[in-house]
C-alpha positions in Angstrom: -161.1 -119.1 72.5 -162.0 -121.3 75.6 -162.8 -119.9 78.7 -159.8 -118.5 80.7 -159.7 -117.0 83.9 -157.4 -113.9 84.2 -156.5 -112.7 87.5 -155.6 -108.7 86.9 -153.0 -106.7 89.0 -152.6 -103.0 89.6 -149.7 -102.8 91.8 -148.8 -100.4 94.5 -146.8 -100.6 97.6 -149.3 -99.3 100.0 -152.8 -100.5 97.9 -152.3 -103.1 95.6 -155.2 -103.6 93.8 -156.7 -107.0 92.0 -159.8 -108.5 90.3 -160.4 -111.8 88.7 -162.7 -112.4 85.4 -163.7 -115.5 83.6 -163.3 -114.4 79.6 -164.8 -116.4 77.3 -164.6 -115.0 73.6 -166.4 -111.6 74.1 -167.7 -112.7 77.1 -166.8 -111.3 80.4 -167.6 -112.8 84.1 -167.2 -110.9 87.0 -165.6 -113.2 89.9 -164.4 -111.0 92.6 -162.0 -108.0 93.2 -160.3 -106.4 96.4 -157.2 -104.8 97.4 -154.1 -105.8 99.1 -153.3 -103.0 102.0 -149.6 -102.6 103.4 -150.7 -99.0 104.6 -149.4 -100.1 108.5 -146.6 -97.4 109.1 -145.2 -100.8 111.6 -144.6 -102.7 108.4 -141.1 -102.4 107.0 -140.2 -102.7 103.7 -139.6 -106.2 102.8 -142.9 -106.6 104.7 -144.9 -105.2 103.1 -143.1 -106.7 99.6 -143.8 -109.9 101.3 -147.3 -109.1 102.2 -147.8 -108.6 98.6 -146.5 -112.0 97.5 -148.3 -113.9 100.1 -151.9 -112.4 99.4 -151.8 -112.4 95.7 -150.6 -116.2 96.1 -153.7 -116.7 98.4 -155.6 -115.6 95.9 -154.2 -117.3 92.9 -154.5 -120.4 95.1 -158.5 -120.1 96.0 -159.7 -119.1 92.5 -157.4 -120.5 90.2 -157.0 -117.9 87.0 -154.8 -119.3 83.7 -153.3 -115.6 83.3 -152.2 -112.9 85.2 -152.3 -109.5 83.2 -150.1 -106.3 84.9 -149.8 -102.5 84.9 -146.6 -101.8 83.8 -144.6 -99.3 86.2 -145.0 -95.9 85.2 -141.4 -94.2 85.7 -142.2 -90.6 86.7 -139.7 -87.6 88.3 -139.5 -89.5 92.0 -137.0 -92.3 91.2 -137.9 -93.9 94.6 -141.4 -93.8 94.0 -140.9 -95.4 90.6 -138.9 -98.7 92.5 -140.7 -99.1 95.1 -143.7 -99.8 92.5 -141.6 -101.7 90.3 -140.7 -104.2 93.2 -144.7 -104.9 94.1 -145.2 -105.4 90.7 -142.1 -107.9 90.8 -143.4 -110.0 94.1 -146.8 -109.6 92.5 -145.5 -111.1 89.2 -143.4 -113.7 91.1 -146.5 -115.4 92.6 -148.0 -115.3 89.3 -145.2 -117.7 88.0 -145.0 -119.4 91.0 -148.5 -120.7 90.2 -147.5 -121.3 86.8 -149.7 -118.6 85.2 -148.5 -116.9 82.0 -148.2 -113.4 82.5 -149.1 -110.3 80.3 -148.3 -106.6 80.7 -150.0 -103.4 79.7 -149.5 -99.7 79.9 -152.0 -97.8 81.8 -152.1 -95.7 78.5 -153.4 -99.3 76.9 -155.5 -100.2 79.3 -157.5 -96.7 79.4 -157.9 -96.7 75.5 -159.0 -100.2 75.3 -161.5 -99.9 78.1 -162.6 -96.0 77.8 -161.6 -95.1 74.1 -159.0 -92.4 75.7 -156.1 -93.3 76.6 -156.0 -90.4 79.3 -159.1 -91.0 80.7 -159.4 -90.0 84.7 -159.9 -92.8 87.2 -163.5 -92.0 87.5 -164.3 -92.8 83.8 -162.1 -96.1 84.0 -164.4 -96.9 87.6 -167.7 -96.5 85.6 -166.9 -98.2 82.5 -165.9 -101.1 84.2 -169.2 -101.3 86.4 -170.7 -101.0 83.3 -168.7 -103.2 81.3 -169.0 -106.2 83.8 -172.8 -105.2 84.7 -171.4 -104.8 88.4 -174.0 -102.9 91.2 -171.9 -100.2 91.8 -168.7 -98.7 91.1 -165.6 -100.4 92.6 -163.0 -98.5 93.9 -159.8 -97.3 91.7 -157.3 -99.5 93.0 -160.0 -102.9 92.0 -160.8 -101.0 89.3 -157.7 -100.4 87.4 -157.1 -104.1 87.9 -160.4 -105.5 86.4 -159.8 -102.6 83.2 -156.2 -104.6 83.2 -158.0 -108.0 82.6 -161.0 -106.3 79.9 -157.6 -104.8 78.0 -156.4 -108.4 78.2 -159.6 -110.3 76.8 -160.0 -107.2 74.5 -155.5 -108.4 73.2 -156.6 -111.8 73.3 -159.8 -111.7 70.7 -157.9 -109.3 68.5 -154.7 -112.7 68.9 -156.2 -115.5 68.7 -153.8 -117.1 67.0 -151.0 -116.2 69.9 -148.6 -114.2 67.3 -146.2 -111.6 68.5 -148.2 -108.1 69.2 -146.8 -104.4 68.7 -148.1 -101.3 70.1 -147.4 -98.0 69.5 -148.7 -95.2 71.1 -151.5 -97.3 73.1 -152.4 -98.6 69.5 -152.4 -102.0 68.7 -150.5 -102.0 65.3 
């Protein structure tokens, strides 16, 4: 496996958090992280959706990743809820491939087992094994967080597919 950079996304409509790694076999390098805030009560709708899309292009644009790995939307009892963070995960996915970038999705349920061994593991367990994971000074927030345990999932995926076959999970498993 050659180096690849992955940018990873963990969508929301008010905090949309990212964080970009270079992978390189079992090697992971910490570029940067932030999050994308459309908390403005001003902002409409398709504002803050467009927000979204411009930001995360921005940032595909200055650093240049390969891949773009996602949360997939967790559908819970509020339906509304459950669009609204399907749609930034649309935008956030659109700029992805606008840019080109091939994209992978992941359950949180994935993401927490490959990163923490559990996958029900509270935020604050996903937040230190990432700082500890990417040797970072101090723990990043959740939003920045949950994006850079996206992109360890990924590289974690990749090494495990190195020869790009289909992959099947069940129950968080890789099978």
């Amino acid at each position: 496996m050659t180096s690849t950079r992955v940018i990873g996304i963990d969508p929301g409509l008010r905090i949309t958090g990212y964080g970009i790694v270079d992978c390189e076999n079992k090697k992971t390098t910490y570029i940067t992280s932030g999050v994308i805030k459309t908390t403005s009560e001003k902002l409409s709708y398709p504002e803050r959706l467009k927000i979204i899309f411009d930001e995360v292009s921005e940032i595909v644009s200055k650093h240049q990743p390969n891949q773009m790995c996602i949360e997939k939307t967790f559908v819970n009892m509020n339906a509304n809820s459950s669009l609204a963070l399907g749609q930034a995960r649309g935008v956030a996915m659109a700029a992805g491939i606008q840019h080109q970038l091939q994209i992978y999705e992941y359950t949180a349920l994935q993401i927490k087992k490959s990163v923490v061994g559990n996958g029900h593991a509270e935020k604050i367990q996903v937040q230190s094994m990432v700082q500890k994971l990417l040797n970072l000074p101090e723990v990043l927030g959740p939003d920045s967080s949950d994006a850079l345990a996206c992109v360890l999932c990924h590289n974690q995926v990749m090494q495990i597919n190195q020869d790009n076959s289909p992959i099947n999970f069940k129950g968080g498993r890789i099978l």
